[in-house]
mmCIF file of the C-alpha atoms, coordinates in Angstrom:
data_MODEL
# 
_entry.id   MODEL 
# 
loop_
_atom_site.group_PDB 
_atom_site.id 
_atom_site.type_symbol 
_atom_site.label_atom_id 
_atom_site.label_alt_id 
_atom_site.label_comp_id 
_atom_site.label_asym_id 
_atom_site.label_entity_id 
_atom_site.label_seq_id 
_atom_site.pdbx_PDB_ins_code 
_atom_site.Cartn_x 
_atom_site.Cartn_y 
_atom_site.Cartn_z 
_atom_site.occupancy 
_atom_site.B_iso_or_equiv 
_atom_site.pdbx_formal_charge 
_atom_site.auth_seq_id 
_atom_site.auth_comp_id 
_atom_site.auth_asym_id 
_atom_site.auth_atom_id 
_atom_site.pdbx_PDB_model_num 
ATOM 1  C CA . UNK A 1 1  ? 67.018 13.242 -9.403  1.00 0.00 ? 1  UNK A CA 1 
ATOM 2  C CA . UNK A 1 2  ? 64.166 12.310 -7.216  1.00 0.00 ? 2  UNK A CA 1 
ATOM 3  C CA . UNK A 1 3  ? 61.811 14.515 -8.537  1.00 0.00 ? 3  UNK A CA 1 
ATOM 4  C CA . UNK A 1 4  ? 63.230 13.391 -12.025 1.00 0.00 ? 4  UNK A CA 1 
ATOM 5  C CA . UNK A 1 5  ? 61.826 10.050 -11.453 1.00 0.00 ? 5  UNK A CA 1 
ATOM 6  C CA . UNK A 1 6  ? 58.659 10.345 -9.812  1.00 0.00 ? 6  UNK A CA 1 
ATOM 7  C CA . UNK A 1 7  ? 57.792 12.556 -12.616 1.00 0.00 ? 7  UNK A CA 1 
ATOM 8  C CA . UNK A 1 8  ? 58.672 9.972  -14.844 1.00 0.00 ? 8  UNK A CA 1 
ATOM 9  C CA . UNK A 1 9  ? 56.845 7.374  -12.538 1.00 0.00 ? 9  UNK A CA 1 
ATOM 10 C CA . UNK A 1 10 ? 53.618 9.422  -13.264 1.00 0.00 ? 10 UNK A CA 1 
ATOM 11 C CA . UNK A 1 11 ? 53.914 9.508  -16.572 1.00 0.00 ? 11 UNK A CA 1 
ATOM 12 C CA . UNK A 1 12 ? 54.218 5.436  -16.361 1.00 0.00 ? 12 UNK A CA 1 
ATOM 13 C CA . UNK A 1 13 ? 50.676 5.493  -14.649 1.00 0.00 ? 13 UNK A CA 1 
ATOM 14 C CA . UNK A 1 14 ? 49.381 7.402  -17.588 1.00 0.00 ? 14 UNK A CA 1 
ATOM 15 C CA . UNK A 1 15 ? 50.720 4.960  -20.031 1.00 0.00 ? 15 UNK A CA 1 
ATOM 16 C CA . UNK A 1 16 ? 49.742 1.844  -18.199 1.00 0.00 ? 16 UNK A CA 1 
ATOM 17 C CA . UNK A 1 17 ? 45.840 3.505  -18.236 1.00 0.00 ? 17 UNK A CA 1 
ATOM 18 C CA . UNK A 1 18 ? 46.277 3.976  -22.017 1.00 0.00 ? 18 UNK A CA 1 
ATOM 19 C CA . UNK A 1 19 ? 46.577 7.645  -21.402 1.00 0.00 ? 19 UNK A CA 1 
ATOM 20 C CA . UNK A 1 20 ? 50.101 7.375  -23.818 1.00 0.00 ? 20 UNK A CA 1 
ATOM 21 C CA . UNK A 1 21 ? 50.048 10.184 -25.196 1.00 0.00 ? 21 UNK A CA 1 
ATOM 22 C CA . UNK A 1 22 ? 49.327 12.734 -22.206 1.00 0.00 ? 22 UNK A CA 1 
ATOM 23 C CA . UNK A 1 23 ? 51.914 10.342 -20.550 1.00 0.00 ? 23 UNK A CA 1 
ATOM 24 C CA . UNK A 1 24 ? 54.464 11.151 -23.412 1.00 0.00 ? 24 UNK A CA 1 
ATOM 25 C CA . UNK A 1 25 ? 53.594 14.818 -22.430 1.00 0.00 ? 25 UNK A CA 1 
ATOM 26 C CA . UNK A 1 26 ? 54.323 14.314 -18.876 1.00 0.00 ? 26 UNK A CA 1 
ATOM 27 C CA . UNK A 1 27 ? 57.461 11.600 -19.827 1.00 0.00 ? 27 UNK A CA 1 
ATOM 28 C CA . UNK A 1 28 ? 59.225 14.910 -22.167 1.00 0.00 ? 28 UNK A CA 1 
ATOM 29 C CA . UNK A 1 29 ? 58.163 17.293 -19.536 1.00 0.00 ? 29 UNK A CA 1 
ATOM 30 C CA . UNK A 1 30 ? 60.428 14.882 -17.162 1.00 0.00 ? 30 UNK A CA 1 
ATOM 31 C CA . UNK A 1 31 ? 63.209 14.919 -19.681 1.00 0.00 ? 31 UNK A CA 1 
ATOM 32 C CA . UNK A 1 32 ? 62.872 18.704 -19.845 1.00 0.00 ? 32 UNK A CA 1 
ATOM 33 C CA . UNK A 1 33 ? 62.490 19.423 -16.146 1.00 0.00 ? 33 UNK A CA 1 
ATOM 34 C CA . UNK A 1 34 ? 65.951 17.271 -15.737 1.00 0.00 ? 34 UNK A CA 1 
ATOM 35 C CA . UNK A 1 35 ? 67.565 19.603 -18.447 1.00 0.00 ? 35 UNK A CA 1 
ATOM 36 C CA . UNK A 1 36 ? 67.139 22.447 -16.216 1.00 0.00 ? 36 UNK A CA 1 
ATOM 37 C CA . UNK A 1 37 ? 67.933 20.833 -13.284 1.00 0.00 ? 37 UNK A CA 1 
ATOM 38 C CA . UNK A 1 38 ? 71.243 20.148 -14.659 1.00 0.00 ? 38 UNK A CA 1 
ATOM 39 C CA . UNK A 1 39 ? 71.714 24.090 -15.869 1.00 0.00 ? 39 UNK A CA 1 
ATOM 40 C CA . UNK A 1 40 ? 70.945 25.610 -11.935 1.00 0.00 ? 40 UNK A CA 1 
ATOM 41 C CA . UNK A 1 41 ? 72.223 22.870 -9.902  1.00 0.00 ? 41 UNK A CA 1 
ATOM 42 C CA . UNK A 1 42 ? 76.131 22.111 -9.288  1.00 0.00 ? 42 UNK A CA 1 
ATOM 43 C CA . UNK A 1 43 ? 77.419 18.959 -10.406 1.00 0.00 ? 43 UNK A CA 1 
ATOM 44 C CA . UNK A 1 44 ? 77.960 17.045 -7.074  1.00 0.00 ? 44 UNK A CA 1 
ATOM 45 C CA . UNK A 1 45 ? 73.965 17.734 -6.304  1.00 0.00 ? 45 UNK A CA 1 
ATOM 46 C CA . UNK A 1 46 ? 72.469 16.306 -9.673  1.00 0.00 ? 46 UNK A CA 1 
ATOM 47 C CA . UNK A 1 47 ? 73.369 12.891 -9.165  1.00 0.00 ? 47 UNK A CA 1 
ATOM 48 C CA . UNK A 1 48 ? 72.951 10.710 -12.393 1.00 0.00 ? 48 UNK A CA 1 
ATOM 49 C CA . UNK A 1 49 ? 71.501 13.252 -14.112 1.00 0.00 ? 49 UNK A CA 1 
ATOM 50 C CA . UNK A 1 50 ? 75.080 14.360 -14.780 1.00 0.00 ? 50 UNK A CA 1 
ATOM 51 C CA . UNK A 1 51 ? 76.405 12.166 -17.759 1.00 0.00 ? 51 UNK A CA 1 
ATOM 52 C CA . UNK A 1 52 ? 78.985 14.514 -19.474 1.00 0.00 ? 52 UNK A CA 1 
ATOM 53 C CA . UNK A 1 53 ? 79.857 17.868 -19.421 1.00 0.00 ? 53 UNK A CA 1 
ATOM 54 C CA . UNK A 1 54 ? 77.091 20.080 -18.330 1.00 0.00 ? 54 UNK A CA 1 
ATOM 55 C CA . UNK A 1 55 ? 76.374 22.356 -21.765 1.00 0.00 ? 55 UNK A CA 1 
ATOM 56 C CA . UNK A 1 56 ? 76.337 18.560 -23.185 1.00 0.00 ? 56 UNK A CA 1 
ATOM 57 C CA . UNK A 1 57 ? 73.566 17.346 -21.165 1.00 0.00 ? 57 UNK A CA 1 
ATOM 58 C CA . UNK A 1 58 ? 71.551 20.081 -21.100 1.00 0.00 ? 58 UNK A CA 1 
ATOM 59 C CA . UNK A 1 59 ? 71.460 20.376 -25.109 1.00 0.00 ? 59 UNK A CA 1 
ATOM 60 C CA . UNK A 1 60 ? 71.029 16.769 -25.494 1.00 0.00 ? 60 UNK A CA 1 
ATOM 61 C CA . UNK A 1 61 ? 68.306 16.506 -22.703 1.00 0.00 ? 61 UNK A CA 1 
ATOM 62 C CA . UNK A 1 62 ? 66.746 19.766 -23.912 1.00 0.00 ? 62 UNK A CA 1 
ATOM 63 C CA . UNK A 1 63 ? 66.461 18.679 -27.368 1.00 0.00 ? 63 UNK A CA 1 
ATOM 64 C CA . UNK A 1 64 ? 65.086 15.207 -26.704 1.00 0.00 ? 64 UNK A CA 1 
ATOM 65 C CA . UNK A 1 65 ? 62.422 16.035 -24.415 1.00 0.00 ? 65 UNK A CA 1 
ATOM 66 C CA . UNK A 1 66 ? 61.584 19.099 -27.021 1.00 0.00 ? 66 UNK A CA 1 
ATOM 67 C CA . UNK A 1 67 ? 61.298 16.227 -29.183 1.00 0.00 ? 67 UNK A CA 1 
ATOM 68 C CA . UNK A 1 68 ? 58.952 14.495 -27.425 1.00 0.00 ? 68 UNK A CA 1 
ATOM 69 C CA . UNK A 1 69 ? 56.492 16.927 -26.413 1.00 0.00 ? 69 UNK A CA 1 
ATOM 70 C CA . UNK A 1 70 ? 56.577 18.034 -29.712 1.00 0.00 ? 70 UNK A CA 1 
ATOM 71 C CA . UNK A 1 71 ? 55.647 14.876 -31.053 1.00 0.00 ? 71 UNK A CA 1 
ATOM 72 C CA . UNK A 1 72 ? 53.369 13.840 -28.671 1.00 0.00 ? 72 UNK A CA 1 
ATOM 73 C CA . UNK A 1 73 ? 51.324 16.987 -29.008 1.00 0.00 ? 73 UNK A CA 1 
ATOM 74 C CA . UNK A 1 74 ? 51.707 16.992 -32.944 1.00 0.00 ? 74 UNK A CA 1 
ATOM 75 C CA . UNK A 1 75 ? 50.048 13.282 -33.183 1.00 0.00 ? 75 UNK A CA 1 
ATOM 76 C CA . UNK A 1 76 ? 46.250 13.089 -33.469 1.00 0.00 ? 76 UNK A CA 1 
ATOM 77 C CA . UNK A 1 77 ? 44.224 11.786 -30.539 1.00 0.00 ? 77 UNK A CA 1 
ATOM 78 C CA . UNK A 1 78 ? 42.457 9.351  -33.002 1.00 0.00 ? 78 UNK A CA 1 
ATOM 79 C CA . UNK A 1 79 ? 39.150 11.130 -32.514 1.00 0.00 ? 79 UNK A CA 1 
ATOM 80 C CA . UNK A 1 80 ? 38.751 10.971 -28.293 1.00 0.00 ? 80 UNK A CA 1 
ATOM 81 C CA . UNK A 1 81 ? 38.788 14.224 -28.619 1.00 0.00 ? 81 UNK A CA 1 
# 
């Protein structure tokens, strides 16, 4: 869970630099990174990254931070770059 949030913490610094959508990137990296901590880790080490049943989380987290980077990558960087 710890590394969870300070990966979410980073991408907090990216959007409070106006760097939102590289910190979208890092936020549904986060989400993703927590979806497979959830598969390889037993239940009683995840902490609150355990919500429901484990197939549940991991689908749900999977598909929102798939989501995520997908849109953040998808959207144009209104010509920075």
């Amino acid at each position: 869970m710890v590394v969870v949030v300070a990966v979410v913490t980073l991408a907090v610094v990216f959007i409070l630099s106006e760097r939102w959508r590289r910190g979208a990137l890092v936020f549904g990296s986060a989400t993703l990174l927590g979806a497979a901590f959830r598969l390889c880790l037993p239940t009683d080490r995840v902490g609150l990254l355990a919500v429901r049943g484990r197939w549940f989380d991991v689908g749900a987290m999977t598909a929102v931070g798939a989501a995520i980077v997908l849109l953040a990558a998808s959207i144009d960087p209104l010509g920075t770059g």
